[in-house]
N, C-alpha and C positions, 0 to 999 in steps of 0.2 A: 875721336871724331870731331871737324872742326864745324862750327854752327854757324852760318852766315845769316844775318839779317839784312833783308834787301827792303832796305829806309828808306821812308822819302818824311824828312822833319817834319813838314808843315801839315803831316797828315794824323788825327788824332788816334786814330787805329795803328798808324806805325808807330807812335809814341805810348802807345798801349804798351805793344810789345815787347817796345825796347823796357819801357819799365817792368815786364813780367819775366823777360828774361834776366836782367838784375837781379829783380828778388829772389826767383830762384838761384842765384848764385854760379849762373851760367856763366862759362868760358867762349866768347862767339866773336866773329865779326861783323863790323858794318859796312855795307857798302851802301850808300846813296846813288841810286842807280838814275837821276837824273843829272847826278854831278860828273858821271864814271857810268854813263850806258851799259849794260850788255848787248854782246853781239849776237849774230843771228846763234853761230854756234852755240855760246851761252844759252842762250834762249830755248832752244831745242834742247841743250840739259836739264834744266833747270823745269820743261816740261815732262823730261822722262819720268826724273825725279816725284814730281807732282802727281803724273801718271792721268795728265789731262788733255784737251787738245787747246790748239791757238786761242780757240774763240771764247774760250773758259777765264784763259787769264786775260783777256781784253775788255778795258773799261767801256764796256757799251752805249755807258750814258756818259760818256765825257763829252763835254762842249765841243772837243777838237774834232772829234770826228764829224761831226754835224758842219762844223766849218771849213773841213775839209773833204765834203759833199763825198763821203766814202758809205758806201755799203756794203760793214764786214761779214753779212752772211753768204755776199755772191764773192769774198776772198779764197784763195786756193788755200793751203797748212802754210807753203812757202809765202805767199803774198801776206797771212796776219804777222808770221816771224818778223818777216820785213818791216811791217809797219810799227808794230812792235820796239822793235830796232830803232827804227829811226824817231820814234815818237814815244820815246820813256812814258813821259805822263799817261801814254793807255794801255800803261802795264797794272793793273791790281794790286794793289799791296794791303797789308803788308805782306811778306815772304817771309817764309822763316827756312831753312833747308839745313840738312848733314848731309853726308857722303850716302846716305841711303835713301834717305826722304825729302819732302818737302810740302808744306801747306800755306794754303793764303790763309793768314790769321784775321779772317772776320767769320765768326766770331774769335776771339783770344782765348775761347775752349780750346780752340783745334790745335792752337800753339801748345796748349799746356798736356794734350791727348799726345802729342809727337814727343815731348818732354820726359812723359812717363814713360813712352815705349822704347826709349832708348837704350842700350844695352851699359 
C-alpha cells in the first residue's frame, strides 16, 4: 500500500511528518500540493479517505480567505472542493493517506495512530 504525504515544506507540522515518516522507515510519497494542486476530484477522495467534510479540511483562519471576503460556512460541499482546488494554501495539512485511510497529522499522534493500524 502506497503512502502519500501531502507537503507543503515551509510548514513545520508537514516537516514533522515528513521526519516521522523517515524514522519509522516508511516507503511513501510526496506531493507538494501547492507546487502540483489537487483537483476537485482528488479532493473529494482524499475526503472520502479522511471520512470528513469540505469544511473540516479548510484552513479557517488562513489570511486568504479573509482577503478574499468569502464565508465558508454559507459554501455548498461542491463550492469549499472548489475553493479548495483553486486555493491549495486552504487546504490543512499535513496529510498523510494509503489506499484506505487518511489523516491531517496535527497532532503527529494521529500520523503515528494510522502507522500502527496498517496492515
Amino acid at each position: 500500500m502506497t503512502i502519500t504525504l501531502y507537503h507543503n515544506p515551509n510548514c513545520s507540522k508537514s516537516r514533522a511528518a515528513l521526519a516521522l515518516l523517515t524514522e519509522q522507515g516508511c516507503t511513501f510519497d510526496i506531493r507538494n500540493y501547492l507546487e502540483d494542486p489537487l483537483d476537485d476530484t482528488e479532493l473529494e477522495a482524499l475526503l472520502l479517505l479522511l471520512g470528513i467534510e469540505p469544511i473540516e479540511l479548510l484552513r479557517q483562519k488562513e489570511d486568504l480567505l479573509s482577503q478574499l471576503a468569502i464565508d465558508p460556512l454559507v459554501l455548498s460541499h461542491q463550492q469549499l472542493v472548489k475553493l479548495m482546488a483553486d486555493y491549495p494554501t486552504l487546504i490543512e495539512r499535513p496529510i498523510v493517506a494509503d489506499n484506505i485511510q487518511a489523516v491531517i497529522g496535527r497532532p503527529t499522534e494521529r500520523i503515528a495512530r494510522l502507522l500502527t493500524a496498517r496492515p
